[in-house]
C-alpha positions in Angstrom: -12.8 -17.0 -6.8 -10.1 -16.3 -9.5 -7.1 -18.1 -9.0 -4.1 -15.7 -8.4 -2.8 -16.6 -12.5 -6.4 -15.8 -14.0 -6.3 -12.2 -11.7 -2.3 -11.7 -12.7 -4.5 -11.9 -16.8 -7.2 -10.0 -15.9 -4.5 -6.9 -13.7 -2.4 -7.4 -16.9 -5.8 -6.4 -19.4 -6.4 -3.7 -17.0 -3.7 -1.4 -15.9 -1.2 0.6 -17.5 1.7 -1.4 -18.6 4.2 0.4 -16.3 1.9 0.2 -13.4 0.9 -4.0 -13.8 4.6 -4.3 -14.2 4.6 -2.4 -10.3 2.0 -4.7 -9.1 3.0 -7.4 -10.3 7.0 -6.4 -8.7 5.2 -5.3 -5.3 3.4 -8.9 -5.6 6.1 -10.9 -5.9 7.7 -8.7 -2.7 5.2 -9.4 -0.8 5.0 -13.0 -1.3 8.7 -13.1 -0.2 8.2 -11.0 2.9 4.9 -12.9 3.9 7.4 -15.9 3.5 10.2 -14.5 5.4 7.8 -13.0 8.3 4.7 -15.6 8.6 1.8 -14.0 5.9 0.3 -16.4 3.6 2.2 -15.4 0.8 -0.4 -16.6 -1.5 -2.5 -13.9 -0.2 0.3 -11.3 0.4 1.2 -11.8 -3.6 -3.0 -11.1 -4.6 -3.0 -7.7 -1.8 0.1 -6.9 -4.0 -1.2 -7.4 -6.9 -4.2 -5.6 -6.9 -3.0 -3.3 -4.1 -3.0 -0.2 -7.3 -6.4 -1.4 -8.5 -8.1 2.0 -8.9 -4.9 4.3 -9.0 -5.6 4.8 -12.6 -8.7 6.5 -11.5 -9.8 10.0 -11.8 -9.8 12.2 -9.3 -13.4 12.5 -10.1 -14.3 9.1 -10.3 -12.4 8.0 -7.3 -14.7 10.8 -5.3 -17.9 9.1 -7.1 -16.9 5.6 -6.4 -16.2 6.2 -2.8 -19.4 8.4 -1.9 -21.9 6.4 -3.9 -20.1 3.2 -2.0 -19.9 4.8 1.6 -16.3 3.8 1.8 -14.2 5.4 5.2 -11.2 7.5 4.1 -9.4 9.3 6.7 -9.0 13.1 6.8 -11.0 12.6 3.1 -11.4 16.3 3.0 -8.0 17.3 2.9 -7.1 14.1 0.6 -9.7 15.6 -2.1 -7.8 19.0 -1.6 -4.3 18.2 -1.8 -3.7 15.0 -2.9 -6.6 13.3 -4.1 -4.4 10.3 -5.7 -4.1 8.9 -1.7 -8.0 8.3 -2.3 -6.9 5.1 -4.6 -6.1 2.9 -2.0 -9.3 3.0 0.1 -11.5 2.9 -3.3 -9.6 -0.4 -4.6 -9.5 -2.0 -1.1 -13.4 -1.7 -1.7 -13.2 -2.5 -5.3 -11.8 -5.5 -4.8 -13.6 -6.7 -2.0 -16.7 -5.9 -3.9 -15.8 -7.9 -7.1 -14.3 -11.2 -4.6 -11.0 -11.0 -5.4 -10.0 -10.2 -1.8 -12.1 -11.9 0.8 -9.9 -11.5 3.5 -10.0 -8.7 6.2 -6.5 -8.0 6.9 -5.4 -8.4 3.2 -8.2 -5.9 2.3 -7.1 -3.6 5.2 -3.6 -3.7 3.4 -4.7 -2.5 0.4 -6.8 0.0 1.7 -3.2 1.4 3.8 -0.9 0.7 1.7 -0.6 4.8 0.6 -0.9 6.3 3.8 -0.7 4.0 6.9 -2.3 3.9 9.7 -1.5 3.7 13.6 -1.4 0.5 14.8 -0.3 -1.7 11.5 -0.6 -5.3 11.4 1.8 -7.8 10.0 0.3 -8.0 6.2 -0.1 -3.6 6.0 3.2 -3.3 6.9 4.4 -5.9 4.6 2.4 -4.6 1.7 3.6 -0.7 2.6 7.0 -2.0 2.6 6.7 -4.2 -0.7 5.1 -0.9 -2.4 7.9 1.4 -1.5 10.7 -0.6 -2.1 9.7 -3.3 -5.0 12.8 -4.3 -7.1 11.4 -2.2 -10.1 11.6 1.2 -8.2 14.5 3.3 -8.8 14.6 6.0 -5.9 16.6 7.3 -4.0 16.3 5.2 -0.8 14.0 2.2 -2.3 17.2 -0.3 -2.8 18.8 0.2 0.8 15.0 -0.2 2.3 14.3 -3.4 0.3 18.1 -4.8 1.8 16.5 -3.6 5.3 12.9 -5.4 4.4 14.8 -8.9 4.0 16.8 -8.4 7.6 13.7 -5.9 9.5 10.4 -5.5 8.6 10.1 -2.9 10.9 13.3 -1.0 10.4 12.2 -1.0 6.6 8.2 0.1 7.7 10.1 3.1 9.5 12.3 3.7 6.9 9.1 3.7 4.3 7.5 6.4 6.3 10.2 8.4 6.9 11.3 8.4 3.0 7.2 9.1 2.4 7.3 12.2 4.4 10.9 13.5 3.4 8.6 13.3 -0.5 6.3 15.5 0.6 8.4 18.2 2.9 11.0 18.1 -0.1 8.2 18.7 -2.7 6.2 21.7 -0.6 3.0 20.0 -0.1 0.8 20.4 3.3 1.4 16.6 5.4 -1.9 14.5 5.7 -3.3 15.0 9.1 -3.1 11.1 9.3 0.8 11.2 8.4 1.8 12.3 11.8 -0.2 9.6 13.8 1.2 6.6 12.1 5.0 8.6 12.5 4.3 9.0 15.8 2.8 5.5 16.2 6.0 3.6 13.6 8.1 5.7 16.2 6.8 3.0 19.1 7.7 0.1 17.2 11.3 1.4 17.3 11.0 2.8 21.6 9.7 -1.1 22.3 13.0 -2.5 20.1 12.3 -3.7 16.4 13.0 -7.2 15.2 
């Protein structure tokens, strides 16, 4: 297995500058949160580093990729009709799994959820959502007060990610993922049971 400076080379050769500067930002975020909340932060810097793996994809060969590899997305139908850039995150959770970079389950689920959520998120997907939204290199509207929240609640800031994720869409017209309202509904628990 790569160590995590030969992978930071070979992410660097491969993406976009703009988008291995992100990873590399939502990396170093994560490491600090898995720090700050108990997640290896060895691994939580990797799952943020290669959490945009295939998001330079095409549409087309992100569909290829993830029939011709069996890989479960949710609601994929509606992702390939309305926003078929959500696909990324399921492909390069398999990606990277495939090539070894990522042999651990929950860091792989991470990857794979990092765009959409899911109901029920553990530990690392929540710290990896979080990371992603609010890295220090995104400018936002709402990405600096949700990274102050990150370092004080990890799950005020996962509630705050999803909320500011769905305000995108309503703002910008598009239909909602049918998965979108199960993990609201579900990030909506963490806050009835108290958040820490």
């Amino acid at each position: 297995m790569l160590t995590n400076e030969e992978l930071e080379r070979v992410v660097k050769k491969n993406l976009p500058r703009a988008l291995f500067r992100h990873s590399l930002a939502v990396a170093k975020f994560s490491a600090q949160l898995g720090r700050r909340f108990g997640w290896n932060p060895d691994l939580a810097f990797r799952a943020g580093l290669l959490h945009d793996w295939a998001k330079p994809w095409s549409p087309r060969k992100l569909v290829k990729y993830i029939r011709a590899n069996k890989v479960k997305v949710p609601g994929f139908q509606f992702g390939l009709k309305y926003a078929p850039a959500v696909l990324h995150s399921y492909a390069g959770a398999a990606e990277v799994k495939r090539r070894g970079w990522l042999n651990d389950p929950r860091a792989i689920r991470a990857v794979a959820s990092h765009t959409m959520g899911r109901p029920g998120m553990s530990l690392p997907e929540k710290i990896l959502y979080v990371a992603d939204v609010a890295s220090p290199d995104r400018t936002f509207s709402g990405a600096k007060g949700i990274y102050q929240t990150a370092l004080k609640s990890l799950d005020l800031a996962y509630l705050a990610s999803v909320a500011l994720k769905i305000s995108y869409v309503l703002c910008h017209g598009r239909p909602l993922h049918p998965l979108t309202l199960r993990v609201w509904n579900a990030a909506l628990q963490i806050k009835a049971r108290g958040v820490k």
